[in-house]
C-alpha positions as CSV (number, residue, x, y, z in Angstrom):
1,X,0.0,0.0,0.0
2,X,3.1,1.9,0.6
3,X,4.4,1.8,-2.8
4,X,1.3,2.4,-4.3
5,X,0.8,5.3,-2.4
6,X,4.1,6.9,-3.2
7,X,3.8,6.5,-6.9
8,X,0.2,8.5,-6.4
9,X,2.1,11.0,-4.5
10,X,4.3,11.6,-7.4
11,X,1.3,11.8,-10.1
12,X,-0.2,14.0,-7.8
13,X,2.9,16.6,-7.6
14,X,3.2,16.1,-11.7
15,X,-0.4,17.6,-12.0
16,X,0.1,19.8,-9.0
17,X,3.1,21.6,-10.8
18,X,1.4,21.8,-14.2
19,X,-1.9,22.8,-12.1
20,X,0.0,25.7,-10.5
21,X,1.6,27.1,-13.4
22,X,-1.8,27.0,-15.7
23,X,-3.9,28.7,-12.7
24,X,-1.2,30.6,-11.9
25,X,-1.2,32.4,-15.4
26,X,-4.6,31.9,-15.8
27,X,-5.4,34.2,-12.0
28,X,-2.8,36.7,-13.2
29,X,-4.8,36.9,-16.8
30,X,-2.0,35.7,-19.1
31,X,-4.1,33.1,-19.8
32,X,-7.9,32.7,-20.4
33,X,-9.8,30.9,-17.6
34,X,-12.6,28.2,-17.8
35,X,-9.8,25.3,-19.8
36,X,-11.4,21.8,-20.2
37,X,-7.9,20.2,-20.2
38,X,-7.1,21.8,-17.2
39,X,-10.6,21.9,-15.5
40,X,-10.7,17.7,-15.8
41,X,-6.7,17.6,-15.1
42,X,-7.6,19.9,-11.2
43,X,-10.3,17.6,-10.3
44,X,-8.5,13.9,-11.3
45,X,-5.8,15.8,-8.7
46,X,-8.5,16.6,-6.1
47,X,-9.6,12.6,-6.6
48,X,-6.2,11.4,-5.8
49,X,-5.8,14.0,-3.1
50,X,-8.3,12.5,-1.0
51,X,-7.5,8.9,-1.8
52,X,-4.1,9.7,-0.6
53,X,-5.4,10.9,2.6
54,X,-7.8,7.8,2.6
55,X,-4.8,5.6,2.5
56,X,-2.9,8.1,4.9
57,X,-5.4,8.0,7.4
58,X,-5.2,3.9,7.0
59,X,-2.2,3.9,7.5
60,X,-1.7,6.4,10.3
61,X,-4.4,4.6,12.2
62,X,-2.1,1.3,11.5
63,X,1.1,3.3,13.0
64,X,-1.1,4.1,16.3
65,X,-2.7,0.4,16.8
66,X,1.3,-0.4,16.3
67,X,2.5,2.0,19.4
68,X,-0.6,0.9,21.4
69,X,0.2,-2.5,21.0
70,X,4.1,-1.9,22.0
71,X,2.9,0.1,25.0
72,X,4.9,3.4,23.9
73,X,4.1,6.1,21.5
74,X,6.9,8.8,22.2
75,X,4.9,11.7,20.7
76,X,8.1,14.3,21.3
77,X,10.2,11.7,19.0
78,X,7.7,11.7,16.5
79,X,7.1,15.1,15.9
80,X,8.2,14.9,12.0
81,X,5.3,12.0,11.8
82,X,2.9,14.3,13.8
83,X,3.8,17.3,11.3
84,X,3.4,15.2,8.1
85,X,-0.4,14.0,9.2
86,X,-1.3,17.7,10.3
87,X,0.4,19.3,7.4
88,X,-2.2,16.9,5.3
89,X,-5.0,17.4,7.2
90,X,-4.6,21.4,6.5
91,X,-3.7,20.8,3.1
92,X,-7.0,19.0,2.7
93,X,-9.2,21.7,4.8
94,X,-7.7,24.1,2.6
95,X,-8.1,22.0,-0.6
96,X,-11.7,22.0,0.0
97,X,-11.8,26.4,0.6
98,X,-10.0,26.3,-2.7
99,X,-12.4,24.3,-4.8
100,X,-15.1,26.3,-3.3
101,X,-13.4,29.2,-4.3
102,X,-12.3,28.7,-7.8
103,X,-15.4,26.9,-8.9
104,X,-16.0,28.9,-11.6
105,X,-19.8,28.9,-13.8
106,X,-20.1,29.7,-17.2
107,X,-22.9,32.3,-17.8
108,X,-23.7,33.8,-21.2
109,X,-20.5,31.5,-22.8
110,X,-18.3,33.7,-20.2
111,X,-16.4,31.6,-17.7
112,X,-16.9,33.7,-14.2
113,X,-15.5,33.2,-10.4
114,X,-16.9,33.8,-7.5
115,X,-15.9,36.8,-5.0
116,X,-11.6,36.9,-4.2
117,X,-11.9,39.0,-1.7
118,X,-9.1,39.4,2.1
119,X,-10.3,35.8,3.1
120,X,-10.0,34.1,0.4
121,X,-6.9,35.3,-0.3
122,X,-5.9,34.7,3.0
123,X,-6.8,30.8,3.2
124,X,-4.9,30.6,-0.7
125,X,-1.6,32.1,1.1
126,X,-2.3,28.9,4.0
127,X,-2.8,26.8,1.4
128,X,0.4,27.6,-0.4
129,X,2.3,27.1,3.1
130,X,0.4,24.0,3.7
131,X,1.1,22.5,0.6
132,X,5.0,23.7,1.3
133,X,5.2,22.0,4.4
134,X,3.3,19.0,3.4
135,X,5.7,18.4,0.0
136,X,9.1,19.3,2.3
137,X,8.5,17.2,5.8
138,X,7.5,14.0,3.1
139,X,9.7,14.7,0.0
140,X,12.5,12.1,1.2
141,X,10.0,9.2,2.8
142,X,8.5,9.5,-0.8
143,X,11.8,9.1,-2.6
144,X,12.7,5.9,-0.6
145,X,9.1,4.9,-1.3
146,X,10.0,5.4,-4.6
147,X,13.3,3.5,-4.3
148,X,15.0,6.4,-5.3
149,X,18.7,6.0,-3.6
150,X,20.7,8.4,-4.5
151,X,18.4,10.8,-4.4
152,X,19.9,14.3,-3.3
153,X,20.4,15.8,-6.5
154,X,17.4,14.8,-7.4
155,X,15.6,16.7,-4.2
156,X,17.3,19.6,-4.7
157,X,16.3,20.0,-8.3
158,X,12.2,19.3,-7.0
159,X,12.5,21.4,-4.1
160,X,14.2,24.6,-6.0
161,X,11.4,23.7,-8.8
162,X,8.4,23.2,-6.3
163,X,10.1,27.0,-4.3
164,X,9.4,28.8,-7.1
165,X,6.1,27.1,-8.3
166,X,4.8,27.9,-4.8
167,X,6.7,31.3,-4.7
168,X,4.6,32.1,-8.2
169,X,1.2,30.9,-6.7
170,X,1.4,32.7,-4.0
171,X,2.4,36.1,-6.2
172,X,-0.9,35.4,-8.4
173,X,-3.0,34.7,-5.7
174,X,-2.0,38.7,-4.5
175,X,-2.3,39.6,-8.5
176,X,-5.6,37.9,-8.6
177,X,-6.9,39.8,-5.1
178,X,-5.8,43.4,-6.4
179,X,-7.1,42.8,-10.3
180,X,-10.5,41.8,-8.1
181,X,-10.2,45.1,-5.8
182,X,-9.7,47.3,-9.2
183,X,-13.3,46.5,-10.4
């Protein structure tokens, strides 16, 4: 289950990158909103989001049945596997604000979103950091996962990639709030 969750980890961050730089160009208004390709592509990555919390709540609830039968848990030791779960669980609760939000309805043949206004923009700029703390406190469990040994170039090249990915959504999420304050 492991295995098979890493390798949906890694389609999820594929679509993820492509997801971010598409919305990202789309919220700053390089690019026209309301893209089939893209609007099918979001959603298959919000289906596999919440199967891979599915299976990471599965297999988090294993982890505790494990330290309950062993008698110990040492919470303060695992404070990296405590972050990881949390870090999801945000990223999902946050997921779920940016659906709502970006759920867009065509009217007239004119793709239109709803309100961007301080809050949303706020819960966006949490999502961004969830998604940041998520990716970095599981990047090298999902490498081994992967069997990925040598692995550090590697890393670096995703997490300078992913930095300025995130770095760029969070930018357009600020572009998007101020082209929505101008009207």
């Amino acid at each position: 289950m492991r295995k098979w969750n890493a390798q949906l980890c890694m389609s999820i961050l594929v679509l993820f990158l492509i997801h971010g730089i598409a919305g990202g160009f789309q919220l700053t208004g390089i690019l026209p909103g309301g893209n089939r390709f893209l609007s099918i592509a979001a959603y298959t990555m919000t289906v596999m989001a919440l199967v891979h919390a599915v299976l990471g709540i599965i297999l988090t609830v294993q982890t505790l049945k494990a330290q309950k039968q062993a008698g110990v848990s040492y919470f303060r030791e695992n404070t990296l596997f405590w972050l990881r779960r949390i870090s999801g669980f945000a990223v999902m609760f946050l997921l779920l604000s940016h659906v709502l939000i970006f759920e867009g309805t065509k009217r007239g043949g004119v793709f239109r979103l709803h309100f961007f206004g301080r809050l949303q923009l706020l819960s966006q700029i949490l999502m961004v950091l969830a998604v940041a703390v998520h990716v970095l406190t599981n990047i090298k469990p999902l490498m081994t996962a992967l069997g990925i040994r040598k692995y550090r170039r590697f890393l670096l090249d995703l997490l300078l990639i992913l930095s300025v990915l995130l770095l760029f959504a969070g930018v357009a999420f600020v572009i998007y709030y101020l082209r929505w304050q101008a009207f």
